[in-house]
PDB file of N, CA, C and O in Angstrom, chain B, residues numbered from 101:
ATOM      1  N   UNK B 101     184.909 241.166 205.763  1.00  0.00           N
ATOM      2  CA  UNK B 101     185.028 239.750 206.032  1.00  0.00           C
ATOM      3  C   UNK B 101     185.023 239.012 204.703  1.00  0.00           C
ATOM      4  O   UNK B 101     184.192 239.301 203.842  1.00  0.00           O
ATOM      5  N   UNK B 102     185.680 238.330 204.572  1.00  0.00           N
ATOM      6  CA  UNK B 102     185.600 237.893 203.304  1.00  0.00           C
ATOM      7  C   UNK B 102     185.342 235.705 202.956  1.00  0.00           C
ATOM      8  O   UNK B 102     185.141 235.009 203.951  1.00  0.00           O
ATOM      9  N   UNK B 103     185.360 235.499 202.526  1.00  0.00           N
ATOM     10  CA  UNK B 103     184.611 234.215 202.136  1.00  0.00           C
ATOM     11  C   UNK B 103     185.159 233.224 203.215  1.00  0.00           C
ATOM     12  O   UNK B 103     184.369 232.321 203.488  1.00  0.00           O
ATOM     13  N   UNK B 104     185.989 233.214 203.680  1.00  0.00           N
ATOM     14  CA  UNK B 104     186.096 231.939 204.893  1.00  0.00           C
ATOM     15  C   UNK B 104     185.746 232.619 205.932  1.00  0.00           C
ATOM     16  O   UNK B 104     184.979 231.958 206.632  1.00  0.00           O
ATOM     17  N   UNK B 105     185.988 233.752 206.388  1.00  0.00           N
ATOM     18  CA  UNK B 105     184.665 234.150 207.500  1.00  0.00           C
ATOM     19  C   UNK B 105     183.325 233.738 207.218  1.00  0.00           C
ATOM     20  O   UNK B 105     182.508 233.323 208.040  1.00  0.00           O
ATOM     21  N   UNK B 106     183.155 233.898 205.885  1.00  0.00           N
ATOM     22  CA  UNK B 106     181.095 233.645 206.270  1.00  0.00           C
ATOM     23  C   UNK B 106     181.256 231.955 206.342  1.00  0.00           C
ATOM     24  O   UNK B 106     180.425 231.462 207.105  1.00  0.00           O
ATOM     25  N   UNK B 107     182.068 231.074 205.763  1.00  0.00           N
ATOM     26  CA  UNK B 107     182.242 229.464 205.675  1.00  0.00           C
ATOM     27  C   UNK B 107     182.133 229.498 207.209  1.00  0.00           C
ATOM     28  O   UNK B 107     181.150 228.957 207.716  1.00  0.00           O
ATOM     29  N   UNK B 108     183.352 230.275 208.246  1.00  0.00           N
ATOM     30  CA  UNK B 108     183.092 230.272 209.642  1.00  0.00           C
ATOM     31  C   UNK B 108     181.870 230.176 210.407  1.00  0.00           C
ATOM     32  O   UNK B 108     181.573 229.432 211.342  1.00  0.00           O
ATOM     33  N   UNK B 109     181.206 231.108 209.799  1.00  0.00           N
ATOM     34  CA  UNK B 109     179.948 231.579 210.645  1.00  0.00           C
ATOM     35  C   UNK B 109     178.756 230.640 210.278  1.00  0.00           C
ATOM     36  O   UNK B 109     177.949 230.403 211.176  1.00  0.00           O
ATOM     37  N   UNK B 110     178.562 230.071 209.025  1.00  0.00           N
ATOM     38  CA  UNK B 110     178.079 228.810 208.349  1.00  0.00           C
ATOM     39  C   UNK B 110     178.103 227.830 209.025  1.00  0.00           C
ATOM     40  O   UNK B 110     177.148 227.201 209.479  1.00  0.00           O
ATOM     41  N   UNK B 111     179.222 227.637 209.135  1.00  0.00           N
ATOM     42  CA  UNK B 111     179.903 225.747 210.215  1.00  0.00           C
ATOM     43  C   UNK B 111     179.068 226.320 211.714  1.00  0.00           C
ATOM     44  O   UNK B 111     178.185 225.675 212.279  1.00  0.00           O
ATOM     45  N   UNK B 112     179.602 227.700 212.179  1.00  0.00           N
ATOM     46  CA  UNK B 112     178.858 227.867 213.694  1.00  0.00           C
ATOM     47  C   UNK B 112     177.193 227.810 213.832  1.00  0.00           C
ATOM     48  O   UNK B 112     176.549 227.446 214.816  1.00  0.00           O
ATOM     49  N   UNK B 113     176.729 228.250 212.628  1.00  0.00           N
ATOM     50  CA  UNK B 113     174.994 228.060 212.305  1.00  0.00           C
ATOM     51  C   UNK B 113     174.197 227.234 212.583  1.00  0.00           C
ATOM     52  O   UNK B 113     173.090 227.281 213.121  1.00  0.00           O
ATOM     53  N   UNK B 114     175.260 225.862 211.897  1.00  0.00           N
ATOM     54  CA  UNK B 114     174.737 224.860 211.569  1.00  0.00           C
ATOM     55  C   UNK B 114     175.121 223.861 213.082  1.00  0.00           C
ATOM     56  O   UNK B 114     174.443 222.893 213.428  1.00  0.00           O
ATOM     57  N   UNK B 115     176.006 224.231 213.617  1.00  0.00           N
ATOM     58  CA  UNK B 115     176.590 223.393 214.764  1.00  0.00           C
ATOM     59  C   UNK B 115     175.429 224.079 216.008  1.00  0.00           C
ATOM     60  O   UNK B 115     174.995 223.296 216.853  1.00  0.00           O
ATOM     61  N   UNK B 116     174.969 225.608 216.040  1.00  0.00           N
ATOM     62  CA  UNK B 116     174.129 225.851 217.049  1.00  0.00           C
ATOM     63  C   UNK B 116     172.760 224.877 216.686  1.00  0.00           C
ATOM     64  O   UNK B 116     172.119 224.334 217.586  1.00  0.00           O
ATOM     65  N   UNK B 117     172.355 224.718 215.013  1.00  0.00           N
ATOM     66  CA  UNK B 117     170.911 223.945 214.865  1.00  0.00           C
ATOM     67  C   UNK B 117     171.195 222.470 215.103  1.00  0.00           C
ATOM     68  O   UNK B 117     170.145 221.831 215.031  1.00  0.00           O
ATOM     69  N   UNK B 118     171.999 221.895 215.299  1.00  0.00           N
ATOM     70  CA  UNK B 118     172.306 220.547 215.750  1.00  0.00           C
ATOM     71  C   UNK B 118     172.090 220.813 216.910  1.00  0.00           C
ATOM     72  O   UNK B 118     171.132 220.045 216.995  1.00  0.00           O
ATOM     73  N   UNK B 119     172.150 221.227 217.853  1.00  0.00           N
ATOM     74  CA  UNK B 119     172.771 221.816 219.047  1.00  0.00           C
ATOM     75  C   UNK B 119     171.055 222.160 219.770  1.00  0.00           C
ATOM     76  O   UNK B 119     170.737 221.857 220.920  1.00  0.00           O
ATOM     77  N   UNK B 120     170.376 222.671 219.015  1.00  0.00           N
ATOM     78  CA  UNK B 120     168.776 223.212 219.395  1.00  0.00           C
ATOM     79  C   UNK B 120     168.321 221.598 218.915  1.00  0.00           C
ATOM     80  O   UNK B 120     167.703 220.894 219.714  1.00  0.00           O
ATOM     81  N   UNK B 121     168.590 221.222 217.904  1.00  0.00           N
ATOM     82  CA  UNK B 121     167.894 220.050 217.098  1.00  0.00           C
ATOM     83  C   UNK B 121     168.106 218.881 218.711  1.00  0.00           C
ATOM     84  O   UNK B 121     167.113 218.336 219.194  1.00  0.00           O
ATOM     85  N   UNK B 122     168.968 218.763 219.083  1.00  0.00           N
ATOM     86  CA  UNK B 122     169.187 217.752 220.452  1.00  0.00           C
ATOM     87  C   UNK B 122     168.564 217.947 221.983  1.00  0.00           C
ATOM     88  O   UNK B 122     168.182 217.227 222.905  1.00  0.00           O
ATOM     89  N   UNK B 123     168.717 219.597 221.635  1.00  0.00           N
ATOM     90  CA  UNK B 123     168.213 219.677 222.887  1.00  0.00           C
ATOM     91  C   UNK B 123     166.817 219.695 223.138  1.00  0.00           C
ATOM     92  O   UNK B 123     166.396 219.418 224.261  1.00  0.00           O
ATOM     93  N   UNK B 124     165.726 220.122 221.799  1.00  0.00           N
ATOM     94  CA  UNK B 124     164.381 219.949 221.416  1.00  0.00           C
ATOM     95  C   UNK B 124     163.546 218.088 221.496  1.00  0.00           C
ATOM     96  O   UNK B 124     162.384 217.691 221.574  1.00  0.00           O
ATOM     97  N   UNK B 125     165.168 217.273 221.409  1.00  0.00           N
ATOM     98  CA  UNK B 125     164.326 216.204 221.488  1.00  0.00           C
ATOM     99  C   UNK B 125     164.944 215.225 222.701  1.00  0.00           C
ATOM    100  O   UNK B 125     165.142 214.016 222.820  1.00  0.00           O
ATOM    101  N   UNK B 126     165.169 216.591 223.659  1.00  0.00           N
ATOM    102  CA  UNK B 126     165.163 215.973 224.370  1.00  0.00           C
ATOM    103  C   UNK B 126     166.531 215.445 224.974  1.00  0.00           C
ATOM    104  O   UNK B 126     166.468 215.405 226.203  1.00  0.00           O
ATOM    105  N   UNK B 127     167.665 215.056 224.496  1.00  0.00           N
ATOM    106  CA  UNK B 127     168.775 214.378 224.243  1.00  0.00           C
ATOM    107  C   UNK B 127     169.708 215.199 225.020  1.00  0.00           C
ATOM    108  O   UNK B 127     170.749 214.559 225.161  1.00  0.00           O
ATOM    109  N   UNK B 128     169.768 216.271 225.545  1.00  0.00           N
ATOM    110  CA  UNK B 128     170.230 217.704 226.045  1.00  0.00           C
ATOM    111  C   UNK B 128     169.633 217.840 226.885  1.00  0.00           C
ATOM    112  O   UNK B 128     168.685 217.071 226.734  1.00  0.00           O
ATOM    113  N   UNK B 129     169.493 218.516 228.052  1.00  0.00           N
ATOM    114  CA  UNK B 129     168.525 218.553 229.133  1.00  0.00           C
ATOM    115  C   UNK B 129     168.969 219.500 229.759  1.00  0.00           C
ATOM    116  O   UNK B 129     170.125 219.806 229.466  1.00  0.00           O
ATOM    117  N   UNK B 130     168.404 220.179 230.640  1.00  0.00           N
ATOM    118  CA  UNK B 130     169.124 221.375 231.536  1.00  0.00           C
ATOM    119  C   UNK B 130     168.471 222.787 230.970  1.00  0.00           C
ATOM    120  O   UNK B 130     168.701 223.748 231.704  1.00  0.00           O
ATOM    121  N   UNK B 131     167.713 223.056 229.814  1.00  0.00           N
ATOM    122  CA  UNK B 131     167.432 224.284 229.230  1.00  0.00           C
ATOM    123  C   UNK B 131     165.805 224.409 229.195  1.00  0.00           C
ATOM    124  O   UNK B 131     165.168 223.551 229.807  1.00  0.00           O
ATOM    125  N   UNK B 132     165.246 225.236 228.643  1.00  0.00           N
ATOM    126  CA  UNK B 132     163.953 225.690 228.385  1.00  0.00           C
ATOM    127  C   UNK B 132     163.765 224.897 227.361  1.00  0.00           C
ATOM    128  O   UNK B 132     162.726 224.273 227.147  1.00  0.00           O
ATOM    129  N   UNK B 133     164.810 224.883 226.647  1.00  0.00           N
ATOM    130  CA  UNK B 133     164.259 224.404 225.029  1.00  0.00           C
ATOM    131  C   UNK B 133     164.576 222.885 225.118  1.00  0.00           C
ATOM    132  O   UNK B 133     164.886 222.214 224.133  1.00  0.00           O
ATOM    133  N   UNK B 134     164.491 222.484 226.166  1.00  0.00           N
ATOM    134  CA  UNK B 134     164.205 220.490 225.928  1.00  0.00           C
ATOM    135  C   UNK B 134     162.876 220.065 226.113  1.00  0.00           C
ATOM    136  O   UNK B 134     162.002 220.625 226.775  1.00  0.00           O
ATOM    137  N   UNK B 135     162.815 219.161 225.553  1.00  0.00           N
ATOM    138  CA  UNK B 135     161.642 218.308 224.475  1.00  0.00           C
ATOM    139  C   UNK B 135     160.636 219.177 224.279  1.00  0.00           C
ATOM    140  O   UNK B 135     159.570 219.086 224.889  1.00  0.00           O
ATOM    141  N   UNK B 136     160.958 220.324 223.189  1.00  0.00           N
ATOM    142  CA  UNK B 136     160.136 221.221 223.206  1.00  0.00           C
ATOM    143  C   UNK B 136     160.124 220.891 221.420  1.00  0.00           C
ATOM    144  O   UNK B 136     161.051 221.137 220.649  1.00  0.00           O
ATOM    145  N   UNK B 137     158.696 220.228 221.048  1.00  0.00           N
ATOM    146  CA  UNK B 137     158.385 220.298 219.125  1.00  0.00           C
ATOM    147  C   UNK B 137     159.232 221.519 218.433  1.00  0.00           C
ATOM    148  O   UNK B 137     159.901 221.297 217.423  1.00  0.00           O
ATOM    149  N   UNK B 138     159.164 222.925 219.077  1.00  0.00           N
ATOM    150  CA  UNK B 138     159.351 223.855 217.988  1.00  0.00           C
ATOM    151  C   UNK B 138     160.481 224.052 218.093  1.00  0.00           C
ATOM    152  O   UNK B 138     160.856 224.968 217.361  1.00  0.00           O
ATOM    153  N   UNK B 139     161.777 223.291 219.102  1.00  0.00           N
ATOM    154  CA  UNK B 139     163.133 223.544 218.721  1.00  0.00           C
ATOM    155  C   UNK B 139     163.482 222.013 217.773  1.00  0.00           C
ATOM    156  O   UNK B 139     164.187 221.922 216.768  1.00  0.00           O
ATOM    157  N   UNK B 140     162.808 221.038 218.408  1.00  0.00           N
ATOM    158  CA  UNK B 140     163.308 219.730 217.392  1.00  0.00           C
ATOM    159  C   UNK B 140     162.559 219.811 215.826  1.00  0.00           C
ATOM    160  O   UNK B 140     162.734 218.797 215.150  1.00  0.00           O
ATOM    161  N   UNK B 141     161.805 220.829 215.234  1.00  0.00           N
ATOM    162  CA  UNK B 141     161.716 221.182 213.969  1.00  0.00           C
ATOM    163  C   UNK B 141     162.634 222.578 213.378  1.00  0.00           C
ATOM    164  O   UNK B 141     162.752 222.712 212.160  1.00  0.00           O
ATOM    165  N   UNK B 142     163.178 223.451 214.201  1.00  0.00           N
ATOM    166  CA  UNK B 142     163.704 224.241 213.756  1.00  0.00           C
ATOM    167  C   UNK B 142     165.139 224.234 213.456  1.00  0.00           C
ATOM    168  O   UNK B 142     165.766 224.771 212.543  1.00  0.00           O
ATOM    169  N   UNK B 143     165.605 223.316 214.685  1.00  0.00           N
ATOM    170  CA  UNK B 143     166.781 223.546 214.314  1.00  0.00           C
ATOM    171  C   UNK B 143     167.618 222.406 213.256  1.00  0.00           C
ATOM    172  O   UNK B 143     168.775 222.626 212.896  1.00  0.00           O
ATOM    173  N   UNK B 144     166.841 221.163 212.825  1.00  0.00           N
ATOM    174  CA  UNK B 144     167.451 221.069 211.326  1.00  0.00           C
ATOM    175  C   UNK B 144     167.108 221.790 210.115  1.00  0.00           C
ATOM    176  O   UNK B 144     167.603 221.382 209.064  1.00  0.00           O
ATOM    177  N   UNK B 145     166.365 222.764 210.095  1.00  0.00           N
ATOM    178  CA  UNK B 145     165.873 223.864 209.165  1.00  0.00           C
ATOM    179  C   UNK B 145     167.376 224.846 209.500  1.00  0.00           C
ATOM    180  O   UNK B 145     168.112 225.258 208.604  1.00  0.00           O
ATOM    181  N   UNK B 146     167.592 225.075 210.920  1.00  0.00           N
ATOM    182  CA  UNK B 146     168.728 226.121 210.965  1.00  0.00           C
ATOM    183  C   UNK B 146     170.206 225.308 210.687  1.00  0.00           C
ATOM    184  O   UNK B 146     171.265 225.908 210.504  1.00  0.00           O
ATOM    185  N   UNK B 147     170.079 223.989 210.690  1.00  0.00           N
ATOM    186  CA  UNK B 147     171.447 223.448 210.212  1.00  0.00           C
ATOM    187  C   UNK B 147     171.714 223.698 208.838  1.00  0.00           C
ATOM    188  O   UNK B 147     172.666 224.322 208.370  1.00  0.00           O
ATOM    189  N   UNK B 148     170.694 223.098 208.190  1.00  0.00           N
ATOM    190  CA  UNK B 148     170.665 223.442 206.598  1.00  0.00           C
ATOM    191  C   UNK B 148     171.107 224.917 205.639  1.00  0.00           C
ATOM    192  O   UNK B 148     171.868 225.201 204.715  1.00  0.00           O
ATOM    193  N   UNK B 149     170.034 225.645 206.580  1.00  0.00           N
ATOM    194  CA  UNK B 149     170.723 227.355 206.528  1.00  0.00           C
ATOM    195  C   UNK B 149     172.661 227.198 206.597  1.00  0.00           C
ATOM    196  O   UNK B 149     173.499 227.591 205.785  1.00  0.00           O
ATOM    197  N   UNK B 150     172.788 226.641 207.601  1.00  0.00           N
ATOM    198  CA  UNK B 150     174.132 226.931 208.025  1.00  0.00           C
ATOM    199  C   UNK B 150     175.397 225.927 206.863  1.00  0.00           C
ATOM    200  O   UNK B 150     176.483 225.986 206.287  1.00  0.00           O
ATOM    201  N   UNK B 151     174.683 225.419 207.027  1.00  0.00           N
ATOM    202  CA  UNK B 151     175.345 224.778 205.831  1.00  0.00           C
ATOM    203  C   UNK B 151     175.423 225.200 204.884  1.00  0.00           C
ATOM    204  O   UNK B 151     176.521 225.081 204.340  1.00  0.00           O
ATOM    205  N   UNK B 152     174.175 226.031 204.037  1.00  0.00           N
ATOM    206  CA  UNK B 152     174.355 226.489 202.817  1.00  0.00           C
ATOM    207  C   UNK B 152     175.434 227.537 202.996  1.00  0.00           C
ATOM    208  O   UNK B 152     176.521 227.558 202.418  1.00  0.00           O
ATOM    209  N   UNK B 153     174.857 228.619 204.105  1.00  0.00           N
ATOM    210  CA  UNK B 153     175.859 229.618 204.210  1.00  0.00           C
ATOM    211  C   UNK B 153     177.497 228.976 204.451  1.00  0.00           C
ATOM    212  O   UNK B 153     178.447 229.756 204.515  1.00  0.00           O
ATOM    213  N   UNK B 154     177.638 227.851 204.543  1.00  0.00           N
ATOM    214  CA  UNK B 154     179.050 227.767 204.677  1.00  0.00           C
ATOM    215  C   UNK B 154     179.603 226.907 203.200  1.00  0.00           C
ATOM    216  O   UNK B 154     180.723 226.794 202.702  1.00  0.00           O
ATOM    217  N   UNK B 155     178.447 226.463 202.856  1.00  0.00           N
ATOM    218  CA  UNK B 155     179.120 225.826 201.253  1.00  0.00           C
ATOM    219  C   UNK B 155     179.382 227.277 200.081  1.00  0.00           C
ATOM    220  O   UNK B 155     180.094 227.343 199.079  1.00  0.00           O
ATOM    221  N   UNK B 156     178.371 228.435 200.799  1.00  0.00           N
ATOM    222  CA  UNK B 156     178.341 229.421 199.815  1.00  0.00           C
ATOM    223  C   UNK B 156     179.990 230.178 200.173  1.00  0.00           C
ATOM    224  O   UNK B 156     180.463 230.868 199.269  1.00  0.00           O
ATOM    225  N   UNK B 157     180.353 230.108 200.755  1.00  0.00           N
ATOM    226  CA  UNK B 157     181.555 230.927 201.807  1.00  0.00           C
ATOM    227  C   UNK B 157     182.562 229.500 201.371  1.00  0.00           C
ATOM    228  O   UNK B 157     182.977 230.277 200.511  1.00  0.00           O
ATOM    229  N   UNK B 158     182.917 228.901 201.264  1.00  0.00           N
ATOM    230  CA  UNK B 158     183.757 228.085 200.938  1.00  0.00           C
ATOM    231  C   UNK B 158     183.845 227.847 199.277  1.00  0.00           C
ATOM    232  O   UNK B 158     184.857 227.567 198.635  1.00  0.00           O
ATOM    233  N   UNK B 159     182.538 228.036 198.796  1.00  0.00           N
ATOM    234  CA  UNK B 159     183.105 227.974 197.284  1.00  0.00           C
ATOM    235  C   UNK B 159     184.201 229.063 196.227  1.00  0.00           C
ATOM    236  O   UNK B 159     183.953 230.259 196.073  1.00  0.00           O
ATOM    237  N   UNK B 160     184.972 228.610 195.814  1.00  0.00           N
ATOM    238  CA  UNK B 160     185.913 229.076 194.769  1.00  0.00           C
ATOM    239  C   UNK B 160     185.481 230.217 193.946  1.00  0.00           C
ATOM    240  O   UNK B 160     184.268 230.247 193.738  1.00  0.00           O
ATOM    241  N   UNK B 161     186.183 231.164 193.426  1.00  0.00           N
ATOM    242  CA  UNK B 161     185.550 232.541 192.845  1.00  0.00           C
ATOM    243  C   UNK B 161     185.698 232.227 191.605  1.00  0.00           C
ATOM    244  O   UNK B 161     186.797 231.672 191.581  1.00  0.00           O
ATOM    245  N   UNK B 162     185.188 232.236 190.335  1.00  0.00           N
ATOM    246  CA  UNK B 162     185.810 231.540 189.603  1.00  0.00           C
ATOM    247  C   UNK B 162     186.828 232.925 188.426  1.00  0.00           C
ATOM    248  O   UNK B 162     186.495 234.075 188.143  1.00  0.00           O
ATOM    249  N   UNK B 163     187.951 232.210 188.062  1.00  0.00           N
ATOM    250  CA  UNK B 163     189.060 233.350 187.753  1.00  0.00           C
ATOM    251  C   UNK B 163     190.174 233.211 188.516  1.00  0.00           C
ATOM    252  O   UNK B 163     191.108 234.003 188.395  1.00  0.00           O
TER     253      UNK B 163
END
């Protein structure tokens, strides 16, 4: 797999911790994990992850 696959999987990381981050506070409804503290702290910790992994996967090789 090579560097825009992991940018892929980065963008999907970060879109599932938005995704926990909404449904933890609540904003989402229908799951286990609504208005539950330990998904509305984790999952902007897992966006951030996902982000890095996708800025790291999108950056230029240099050469």
């Amino acid at each position: 797999m090579g560097r825009p696959g992991i940018a892929v999987i980065g963008i999907v990381i970060a879109l599932a911790g938005a995704l926990f981050t909404l449904q933890g506070a609540g904003l989402i409804t229908g799951s286990a994990m609504s208005n539950t503290t330990f998904w509305t702290v984790a999952g902007p910790v897992i966006v951030v992850l996902g982000v890095a992994v996708a800025v790291f996967g999108a950056r230029r090789r240099p050469g």
